[in-house]
Backbone as CSV, one residue per row, in Angstrom:
resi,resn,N_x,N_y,N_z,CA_x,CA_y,CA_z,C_x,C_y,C_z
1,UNK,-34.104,-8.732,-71.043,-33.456,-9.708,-71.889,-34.181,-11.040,-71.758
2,UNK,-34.809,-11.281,-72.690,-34.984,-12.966,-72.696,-34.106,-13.928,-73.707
3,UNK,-34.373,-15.437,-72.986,-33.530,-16.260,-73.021,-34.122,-17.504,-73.793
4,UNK,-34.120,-18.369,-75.015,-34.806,-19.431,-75.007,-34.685,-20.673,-73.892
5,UNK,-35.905,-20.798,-72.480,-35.257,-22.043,-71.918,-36.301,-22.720,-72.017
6,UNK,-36.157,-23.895,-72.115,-36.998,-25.281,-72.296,-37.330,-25.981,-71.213
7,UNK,-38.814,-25.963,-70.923,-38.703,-27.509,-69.746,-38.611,-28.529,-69.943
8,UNK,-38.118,-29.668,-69.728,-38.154,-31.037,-70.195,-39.086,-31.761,-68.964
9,UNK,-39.200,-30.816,-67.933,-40.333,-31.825,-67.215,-41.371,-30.234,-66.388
10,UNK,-42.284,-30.867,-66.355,-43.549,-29.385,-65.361,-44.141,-30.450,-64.291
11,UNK,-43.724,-29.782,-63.009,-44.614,-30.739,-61.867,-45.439,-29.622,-61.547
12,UNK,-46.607,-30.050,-61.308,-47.541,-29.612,-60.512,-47.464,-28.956,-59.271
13,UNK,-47.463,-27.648,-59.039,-46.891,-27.047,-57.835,-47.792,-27.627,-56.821
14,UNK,-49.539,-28.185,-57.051,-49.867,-28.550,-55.655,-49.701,-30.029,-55.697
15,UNK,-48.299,-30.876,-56.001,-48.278,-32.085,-56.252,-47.419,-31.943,-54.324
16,UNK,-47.544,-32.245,-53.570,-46.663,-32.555,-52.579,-45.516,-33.151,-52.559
17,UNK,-43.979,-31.542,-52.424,-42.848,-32.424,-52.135,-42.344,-31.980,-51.091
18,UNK,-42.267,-33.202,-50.401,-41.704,-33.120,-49.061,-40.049,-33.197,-48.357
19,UNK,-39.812,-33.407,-47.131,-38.764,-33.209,-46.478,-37.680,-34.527,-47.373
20,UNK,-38.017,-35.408,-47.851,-37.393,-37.088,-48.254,-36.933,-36.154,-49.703
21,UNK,-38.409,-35.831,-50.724,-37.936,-35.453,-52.171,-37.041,-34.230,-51.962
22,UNK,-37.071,-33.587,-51.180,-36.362,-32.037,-51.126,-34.699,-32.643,-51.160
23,UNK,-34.670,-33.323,-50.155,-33.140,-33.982,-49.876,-32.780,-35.191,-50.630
24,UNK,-33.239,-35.561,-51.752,-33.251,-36.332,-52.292,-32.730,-35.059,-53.775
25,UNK,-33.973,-34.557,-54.004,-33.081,-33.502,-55.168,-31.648,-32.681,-54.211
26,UNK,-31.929,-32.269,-53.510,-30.325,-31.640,-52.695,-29.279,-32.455,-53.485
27,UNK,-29.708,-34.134,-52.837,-28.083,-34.689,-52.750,-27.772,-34.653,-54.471
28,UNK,-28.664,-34.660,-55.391,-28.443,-34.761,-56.681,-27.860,-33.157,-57.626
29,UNK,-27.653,-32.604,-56.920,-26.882,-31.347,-57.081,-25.643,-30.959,-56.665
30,UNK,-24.852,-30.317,-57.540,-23.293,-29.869,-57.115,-23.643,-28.324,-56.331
31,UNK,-24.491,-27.614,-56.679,-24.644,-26.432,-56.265,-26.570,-26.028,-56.263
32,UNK,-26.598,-25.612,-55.058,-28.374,-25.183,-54.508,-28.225,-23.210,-54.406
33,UNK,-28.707,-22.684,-54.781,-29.023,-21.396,-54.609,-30.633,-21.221,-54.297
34,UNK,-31.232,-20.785,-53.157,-32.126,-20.656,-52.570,-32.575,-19.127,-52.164
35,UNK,-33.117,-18.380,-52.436,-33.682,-17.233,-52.537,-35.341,-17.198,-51.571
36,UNK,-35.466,-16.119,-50.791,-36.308,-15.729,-49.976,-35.990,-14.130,-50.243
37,UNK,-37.175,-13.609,-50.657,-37.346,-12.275,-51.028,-35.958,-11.464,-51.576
38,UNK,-34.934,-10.609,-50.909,-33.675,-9.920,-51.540,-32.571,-10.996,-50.799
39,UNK,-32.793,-11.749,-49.928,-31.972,-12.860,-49.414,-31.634,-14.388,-49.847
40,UNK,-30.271,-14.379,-50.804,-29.853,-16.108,-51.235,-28.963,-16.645,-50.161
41,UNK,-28.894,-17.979,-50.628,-28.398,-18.820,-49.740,-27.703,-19.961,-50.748
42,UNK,-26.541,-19.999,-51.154,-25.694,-20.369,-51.545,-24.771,-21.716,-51.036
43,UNK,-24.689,-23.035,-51.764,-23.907,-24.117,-51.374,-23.928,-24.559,-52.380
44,UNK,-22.606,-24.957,-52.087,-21.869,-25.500,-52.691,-21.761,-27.026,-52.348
45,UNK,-22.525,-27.743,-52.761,-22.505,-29.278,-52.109,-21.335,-30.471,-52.205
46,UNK,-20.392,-29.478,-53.323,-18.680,-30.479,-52.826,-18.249,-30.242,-51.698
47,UNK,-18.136,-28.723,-51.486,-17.332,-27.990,-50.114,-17.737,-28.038,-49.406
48,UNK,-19.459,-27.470,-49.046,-19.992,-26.778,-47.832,-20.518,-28.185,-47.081
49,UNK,-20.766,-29.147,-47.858,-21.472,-30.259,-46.814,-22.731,-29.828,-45.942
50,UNK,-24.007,-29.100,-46.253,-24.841,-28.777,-45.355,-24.947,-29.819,-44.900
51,UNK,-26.065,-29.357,-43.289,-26.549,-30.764,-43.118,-27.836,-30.767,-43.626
52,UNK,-28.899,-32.027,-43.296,-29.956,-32.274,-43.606,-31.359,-30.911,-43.675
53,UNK,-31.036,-30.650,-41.642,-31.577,-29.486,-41.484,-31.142,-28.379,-42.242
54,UNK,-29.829,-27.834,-42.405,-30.036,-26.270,-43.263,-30.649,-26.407,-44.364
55,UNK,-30.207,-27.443,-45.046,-30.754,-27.480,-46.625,-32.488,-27.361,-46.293
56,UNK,-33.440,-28.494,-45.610,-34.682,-28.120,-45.641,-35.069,-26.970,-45.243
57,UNK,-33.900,-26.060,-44.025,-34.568,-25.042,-43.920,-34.407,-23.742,-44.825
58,UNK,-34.043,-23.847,-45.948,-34.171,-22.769,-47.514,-34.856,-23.584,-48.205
59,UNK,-35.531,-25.356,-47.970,-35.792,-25.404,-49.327,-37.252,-25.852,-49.324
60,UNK,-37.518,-26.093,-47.786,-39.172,-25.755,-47.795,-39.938,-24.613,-47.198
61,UNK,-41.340,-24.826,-47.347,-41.683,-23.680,-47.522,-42.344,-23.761,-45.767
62,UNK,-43.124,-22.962,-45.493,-43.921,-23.133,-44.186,-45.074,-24.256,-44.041
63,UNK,-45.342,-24.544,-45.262,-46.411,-26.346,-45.064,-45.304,-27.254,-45.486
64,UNK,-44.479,-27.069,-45.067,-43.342,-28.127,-45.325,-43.591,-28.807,-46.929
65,UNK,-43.724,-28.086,-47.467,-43.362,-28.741,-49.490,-42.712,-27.860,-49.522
66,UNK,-41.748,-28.343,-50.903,-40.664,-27.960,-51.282,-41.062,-26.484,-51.640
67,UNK,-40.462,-25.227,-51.674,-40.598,-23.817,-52.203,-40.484,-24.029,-53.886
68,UNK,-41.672,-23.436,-54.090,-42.073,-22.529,-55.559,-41.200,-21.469,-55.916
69,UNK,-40.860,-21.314,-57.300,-40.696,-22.226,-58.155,-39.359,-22.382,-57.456
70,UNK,-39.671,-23.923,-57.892,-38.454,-24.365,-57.969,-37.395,-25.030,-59.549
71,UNK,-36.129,-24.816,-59.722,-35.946,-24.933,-61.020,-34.424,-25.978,-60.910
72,UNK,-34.398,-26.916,-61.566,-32.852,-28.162,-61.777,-32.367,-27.688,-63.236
73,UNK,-31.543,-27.127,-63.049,-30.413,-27.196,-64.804,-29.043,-28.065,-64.151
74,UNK,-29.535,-28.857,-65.128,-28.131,-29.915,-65.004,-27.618,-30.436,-63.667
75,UNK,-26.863,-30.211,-62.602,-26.845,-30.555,-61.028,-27.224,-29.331,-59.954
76,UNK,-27.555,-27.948,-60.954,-27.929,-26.706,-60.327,-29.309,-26.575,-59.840
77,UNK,-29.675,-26.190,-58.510,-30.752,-26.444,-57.869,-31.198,-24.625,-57.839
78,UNK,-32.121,-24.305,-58.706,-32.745,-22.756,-57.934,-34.515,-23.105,-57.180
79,UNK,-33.997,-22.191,-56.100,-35.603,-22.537,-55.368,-35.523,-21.243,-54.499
80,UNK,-37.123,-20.963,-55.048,-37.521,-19.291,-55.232,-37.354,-18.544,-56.277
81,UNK,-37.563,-17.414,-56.482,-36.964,-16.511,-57.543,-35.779,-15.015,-57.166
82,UNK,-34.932,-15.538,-57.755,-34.016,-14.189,-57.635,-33.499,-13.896,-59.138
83,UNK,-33.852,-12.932,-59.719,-33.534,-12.685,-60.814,-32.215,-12.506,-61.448
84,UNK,-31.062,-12.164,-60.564,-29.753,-12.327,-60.513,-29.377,-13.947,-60.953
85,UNK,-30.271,-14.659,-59.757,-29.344,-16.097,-59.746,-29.831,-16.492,-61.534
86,UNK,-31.474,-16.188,-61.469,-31.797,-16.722,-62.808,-30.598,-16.618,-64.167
87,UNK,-30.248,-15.123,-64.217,-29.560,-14.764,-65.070,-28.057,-15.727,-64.995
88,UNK,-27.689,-15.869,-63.947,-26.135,-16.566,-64.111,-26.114,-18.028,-64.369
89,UNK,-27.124,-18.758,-64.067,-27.426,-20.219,-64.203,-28.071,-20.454,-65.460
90,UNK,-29.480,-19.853,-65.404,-29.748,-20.047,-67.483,-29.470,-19.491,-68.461
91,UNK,-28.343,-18.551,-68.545,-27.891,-18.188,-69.597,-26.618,-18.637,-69.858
């Protein structure tokens, strides 16, 4: 099934984002879904309150920049790919 979605912005994946921009997009989200191979990681940023550390640790990668791809719809944060989450957030 495809979907028409639009980017309104393309960053450069070897543009460096670090531990400051990662938590900086975090706090600008109601909800982060984070994906590592068949494993998500789910918050809810009204309820769950991560702290600083959990959030960087789903949302960078091992050279400490932010994980590829990463995707913002509206306050929804996806970072990685899980094809599930894709489907429930852009459609």
């Amino acid at each position: 099934m495809r979907n028409k979605v639009e980017a309104k912005e393309i960053v450069d994946a070897g543009k460096k984002l670090g531990e400051q921009e990662a938590i900086k997009l975090a706090k600008q989200a109601d909800h982060i879904y984070a994906s590592k191979g068949t494993k998500t990681v789910h918050f809810d940023m009204k309820t769950d309150k991560p702290s600083n550390a959990d959030l960087l640790a789903v949302m960078l990668g091992p050279t400490g920049n932010l994980r590829a791809p990463t995707i913002r719809k509206g306050r929804t944060l996806l970072i990685g790919f899980n094809q599930d989450n894709y489907k429930k957030v852009l459609t």
